[in-house]
PAVEXDREN-812005 format. One record per residue (C-alpha): residue in three letters; residue number from 0; z, x, y. Coordinates in nm, 4 decimals, always signed. Layout:
N
R  residuo  num        zz        xx        yy
R      ALA  NUM         Z         X         Y
...
//
This chain:
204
R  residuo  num        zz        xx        yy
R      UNK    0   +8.8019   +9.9160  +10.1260
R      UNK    1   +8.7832  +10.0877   +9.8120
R      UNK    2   +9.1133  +10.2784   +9.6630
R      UNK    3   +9.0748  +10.5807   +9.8480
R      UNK    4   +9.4221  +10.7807   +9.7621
R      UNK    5   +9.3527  +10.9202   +9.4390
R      UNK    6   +9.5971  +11.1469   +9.1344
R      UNK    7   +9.3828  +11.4688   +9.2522
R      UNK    8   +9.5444  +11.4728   +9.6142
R      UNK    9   +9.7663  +11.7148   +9.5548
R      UNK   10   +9.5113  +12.0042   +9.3610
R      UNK   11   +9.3022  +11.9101   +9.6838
R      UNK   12   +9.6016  +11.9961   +9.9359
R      UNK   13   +9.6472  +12.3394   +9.7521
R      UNK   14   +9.3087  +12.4852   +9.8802
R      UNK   15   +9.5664  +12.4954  +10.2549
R      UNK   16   +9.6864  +12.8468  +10.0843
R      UNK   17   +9.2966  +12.9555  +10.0875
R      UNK   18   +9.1517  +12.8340  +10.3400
R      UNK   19   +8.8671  +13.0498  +10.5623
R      UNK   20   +8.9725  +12.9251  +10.9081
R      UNK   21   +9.2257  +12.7216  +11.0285
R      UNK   22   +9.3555  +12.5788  +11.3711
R      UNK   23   +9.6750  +12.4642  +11.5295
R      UNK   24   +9.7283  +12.1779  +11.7654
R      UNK   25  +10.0168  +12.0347  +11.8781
R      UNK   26  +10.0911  +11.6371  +11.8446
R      UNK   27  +10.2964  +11.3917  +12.0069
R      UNK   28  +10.6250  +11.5068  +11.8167
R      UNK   29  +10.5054  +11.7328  +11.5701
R      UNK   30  +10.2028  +11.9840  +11.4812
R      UNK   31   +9.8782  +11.8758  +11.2732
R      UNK   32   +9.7581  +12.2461  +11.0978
R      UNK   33   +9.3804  +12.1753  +10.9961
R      UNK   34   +9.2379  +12.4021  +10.7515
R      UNK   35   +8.8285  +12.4266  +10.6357
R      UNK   36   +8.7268  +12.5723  +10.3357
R      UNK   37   +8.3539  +12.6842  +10.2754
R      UNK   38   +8.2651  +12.3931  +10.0300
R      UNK   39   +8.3771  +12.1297  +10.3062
R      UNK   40   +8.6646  +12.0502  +10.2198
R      UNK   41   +8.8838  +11.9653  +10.5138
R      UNK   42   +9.2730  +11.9970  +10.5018
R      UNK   43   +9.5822  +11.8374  +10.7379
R      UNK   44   +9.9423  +11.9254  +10.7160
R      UNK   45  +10.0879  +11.7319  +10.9557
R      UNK   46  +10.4685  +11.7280  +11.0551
R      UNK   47  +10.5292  +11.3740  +11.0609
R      UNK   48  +10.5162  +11.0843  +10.8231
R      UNK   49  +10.2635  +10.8090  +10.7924
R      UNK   50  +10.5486  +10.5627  +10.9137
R      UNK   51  +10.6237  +10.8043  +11.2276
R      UNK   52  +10.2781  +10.7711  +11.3659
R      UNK   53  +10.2425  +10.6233  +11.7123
R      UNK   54  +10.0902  +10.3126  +11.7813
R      UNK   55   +9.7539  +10.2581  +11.9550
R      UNK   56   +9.5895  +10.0886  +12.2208
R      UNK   57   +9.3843   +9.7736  +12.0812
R      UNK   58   +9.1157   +9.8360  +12.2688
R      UNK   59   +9.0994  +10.1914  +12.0904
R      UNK   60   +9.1075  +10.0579  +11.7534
R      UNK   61   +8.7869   +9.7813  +11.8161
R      UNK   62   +8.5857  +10.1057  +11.8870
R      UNK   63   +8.7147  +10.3184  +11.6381
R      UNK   64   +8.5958  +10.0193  +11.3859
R      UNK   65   +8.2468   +9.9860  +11.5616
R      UNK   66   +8.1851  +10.3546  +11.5390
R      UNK   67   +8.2550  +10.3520  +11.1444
R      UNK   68   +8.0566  +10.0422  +11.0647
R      UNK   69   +7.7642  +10.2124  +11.3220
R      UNK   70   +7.7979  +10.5506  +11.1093
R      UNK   71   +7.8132  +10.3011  +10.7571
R      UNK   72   +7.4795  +10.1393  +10.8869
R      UNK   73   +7.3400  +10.5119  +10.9263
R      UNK   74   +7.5170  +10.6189  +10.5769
R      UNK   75   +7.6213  +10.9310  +10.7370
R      UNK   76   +7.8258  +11.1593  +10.5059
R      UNK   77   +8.2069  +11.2586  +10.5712
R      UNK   78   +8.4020  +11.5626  +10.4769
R      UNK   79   +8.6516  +11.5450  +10.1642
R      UNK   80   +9.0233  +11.5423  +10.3290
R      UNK   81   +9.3060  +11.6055  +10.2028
R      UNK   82   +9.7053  +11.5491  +10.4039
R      UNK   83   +9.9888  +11.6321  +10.3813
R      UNK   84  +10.2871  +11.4977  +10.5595
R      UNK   85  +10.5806  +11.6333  +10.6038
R      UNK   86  +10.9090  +11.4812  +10.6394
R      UNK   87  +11.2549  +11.5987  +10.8107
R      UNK   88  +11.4323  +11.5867  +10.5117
R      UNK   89  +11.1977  +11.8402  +10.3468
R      UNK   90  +11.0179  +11.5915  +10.1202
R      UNK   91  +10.6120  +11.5213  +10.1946
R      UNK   92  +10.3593  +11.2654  +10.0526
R      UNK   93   +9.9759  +11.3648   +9.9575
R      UNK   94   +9.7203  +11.1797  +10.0227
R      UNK   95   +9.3538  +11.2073   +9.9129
R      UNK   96   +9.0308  +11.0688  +10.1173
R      UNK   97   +8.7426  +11.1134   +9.8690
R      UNK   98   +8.5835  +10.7699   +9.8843
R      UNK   99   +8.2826  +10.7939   +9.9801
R      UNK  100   +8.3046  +10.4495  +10.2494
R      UNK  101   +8.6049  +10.5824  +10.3833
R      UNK  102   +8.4836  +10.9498  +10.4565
R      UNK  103   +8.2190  +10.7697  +10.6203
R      UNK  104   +8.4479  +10.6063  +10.8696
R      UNK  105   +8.7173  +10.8923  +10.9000
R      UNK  106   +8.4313  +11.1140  +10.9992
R      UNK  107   +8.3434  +10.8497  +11.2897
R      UNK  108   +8.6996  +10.8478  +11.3931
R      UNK  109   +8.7290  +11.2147  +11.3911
R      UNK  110   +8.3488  +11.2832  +11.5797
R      UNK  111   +8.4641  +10.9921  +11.8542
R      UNK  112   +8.8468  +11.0697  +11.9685
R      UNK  113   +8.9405  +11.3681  +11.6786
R      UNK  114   +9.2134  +11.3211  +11.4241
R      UNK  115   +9.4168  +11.6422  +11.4761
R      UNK  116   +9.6688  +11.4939  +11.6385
R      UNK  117   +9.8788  +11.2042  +11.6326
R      UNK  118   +9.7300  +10.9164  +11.8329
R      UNK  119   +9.3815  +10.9709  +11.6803
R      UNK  120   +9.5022  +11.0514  +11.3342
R      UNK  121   +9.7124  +10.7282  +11.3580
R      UNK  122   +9.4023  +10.5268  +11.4948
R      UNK  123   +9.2326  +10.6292  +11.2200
R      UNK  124   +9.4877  +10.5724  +10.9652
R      UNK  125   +9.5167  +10.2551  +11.0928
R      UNK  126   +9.1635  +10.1706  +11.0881
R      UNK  127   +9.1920  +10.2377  +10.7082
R      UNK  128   +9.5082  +10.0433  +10.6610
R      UNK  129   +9.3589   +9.7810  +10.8288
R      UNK  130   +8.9943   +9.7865  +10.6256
R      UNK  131   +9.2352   +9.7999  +10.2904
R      UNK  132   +9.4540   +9.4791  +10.4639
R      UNK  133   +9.1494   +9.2797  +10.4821
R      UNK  134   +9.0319   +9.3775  +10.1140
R      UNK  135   +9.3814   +9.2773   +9.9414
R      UNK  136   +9.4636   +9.0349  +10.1432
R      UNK  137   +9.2448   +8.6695  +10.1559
R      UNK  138   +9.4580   +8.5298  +10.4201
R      UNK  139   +9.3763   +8.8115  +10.6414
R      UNK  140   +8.9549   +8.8207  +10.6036
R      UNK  141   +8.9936   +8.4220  +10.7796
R      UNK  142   +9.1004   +8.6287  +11.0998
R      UNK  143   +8.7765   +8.8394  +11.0670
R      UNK  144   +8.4262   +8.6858  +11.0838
R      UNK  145   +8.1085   +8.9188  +11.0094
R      UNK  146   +7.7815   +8.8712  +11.1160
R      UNK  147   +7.5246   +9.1163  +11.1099
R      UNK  148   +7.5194   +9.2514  +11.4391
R      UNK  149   +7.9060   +9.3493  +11.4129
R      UNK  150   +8.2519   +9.1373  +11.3765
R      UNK  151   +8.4169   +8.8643  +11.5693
R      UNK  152   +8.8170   +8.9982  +11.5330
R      UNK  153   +9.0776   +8.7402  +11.6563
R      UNK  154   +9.2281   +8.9174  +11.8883
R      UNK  155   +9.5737   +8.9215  +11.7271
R      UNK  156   +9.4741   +9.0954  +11.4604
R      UNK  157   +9.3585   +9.4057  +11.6133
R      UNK  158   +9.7000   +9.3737  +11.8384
R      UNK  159   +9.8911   +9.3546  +11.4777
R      UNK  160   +9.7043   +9.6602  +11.3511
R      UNK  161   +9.7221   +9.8792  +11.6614
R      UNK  162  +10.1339   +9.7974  +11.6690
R      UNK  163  +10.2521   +9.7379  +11.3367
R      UNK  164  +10.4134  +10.0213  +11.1932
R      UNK  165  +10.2254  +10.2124  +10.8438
R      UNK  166  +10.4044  +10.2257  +10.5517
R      UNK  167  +10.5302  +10.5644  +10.3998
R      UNK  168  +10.1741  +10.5332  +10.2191
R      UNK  169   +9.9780  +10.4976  +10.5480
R      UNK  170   +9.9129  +10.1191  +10.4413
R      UNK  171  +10.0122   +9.7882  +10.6067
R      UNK  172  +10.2984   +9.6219  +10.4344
R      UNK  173  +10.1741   +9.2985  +10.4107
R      UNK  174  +10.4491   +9.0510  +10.4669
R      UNK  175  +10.5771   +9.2588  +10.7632
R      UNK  176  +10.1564   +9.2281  +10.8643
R      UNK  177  +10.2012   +8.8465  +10.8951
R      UNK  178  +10.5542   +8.9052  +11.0779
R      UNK  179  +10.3877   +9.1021  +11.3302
R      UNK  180  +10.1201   +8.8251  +11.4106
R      UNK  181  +10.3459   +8.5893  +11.4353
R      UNK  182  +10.5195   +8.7273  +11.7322
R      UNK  183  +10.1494   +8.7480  +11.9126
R      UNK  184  +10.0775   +8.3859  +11.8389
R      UNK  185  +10.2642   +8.1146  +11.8071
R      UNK  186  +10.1918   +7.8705  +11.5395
R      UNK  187   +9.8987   +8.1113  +11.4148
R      UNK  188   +9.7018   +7.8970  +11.1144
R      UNK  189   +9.5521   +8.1343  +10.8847
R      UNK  190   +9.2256   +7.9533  +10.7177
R      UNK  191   +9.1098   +8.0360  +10.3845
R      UNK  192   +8.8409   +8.2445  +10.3553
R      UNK  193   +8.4439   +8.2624  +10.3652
R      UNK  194   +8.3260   +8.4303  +10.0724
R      UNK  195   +8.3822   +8.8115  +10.0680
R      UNK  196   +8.1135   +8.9928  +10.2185
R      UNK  197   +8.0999   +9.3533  +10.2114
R      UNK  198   +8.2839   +9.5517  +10.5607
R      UNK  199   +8.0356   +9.8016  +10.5841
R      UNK  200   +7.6478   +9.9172  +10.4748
R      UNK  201   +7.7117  +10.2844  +10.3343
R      UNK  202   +7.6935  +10.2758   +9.9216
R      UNK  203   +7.8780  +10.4210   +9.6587
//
């Protein structure tokens, strides 16, 4: 996955003040405010932090990646998001989604199970901490194979991504990644990898 938290995240968030509509839905332990503005732009202030996000059901997380790469096939468009999470101590973090790929799959997530509120915002954070695991991390693509008519996932790698917790940058610490497989199987080998190929069909 391309770097898809960019310097601009926080002149994006600002548009929250001037936003047209806006709706309010509680989460599981906090409240997710989403704002639209008329030129699409799509805003989250959410009162938790990346790292306070529940974990998912595996099962969940295989479809939420099948409905991005199915919407990446189509190259159907996403919104530009912006979120912003807030922490108890009165601190937050920004975070921009403007890559084009990963718009793509947010806007899967959010048409399939809708990402305001926690479980489906963590599934698809998730989904995009796992995408950005596999693209930094060699060791990780040998538990993945990809084939044109989807991807063969060994199974403890979805379980490691639907349980680990996300950083306080909504990524997967990487060490604490292999930690977290390790519990789920014993003796795990982890190949080298095929050549990179390319996770899904939309273009830059």
């Amino acid at each position: 996955m391309r770097h898809w938290r960019g310097s601009a995240c926080g002149s994006i968030l600002t548009m929250m003040s001037v936003q047209e509509q806006s709706s309010d839905r509680e989460a599981s332990g906090g409240t997710i405010r989403v704002g639209g503005g008329p030129d699409g732009l799509m805003t989250y202030l959410i009162d938790l932090p990346p790292e306070a996000l529940p974990s998912v059901c595996k099962r969940d997380l295989e479809r939420a990646w099948y409905a991005a790469r199915e919407a990446a096939l189509a190259e159907r468009q996403g919104a530009v998001r912006g979120f912003r999470f807030n922490r108890p101590d009165g601190s937050h973090i920004d975070l921009a989604l403007a890559d084009r790929d990963a718009r793509c799959w947010v806007g899967a997530v959010d048409r399939t199970v809708g990402i305001a509120n926690a479980p489906g915002l963590s599934l698809c954070l998730r989904l995009l901490a796992l995408i950005d695991l596999l693209a930094r991390a060699p060791w990780a693509r040998s538990l993945l194979h990809l084939a044109r008519d989807g991807a063969e996932f060994h199974p403890a790698l979805l379980r490691a991504a639907a349980s680990q917790p996300l950083t306080r940058e909504a990524r997967f610490d990487e060490a604490g990644f292999q930690a977290r497989l390790s519990r789920f199987v014993s003796g795990l080998q982890i190949e080298a990898p095929r050549a990179a190929q390319r996770l899904s069909g939309a273009h830059s």
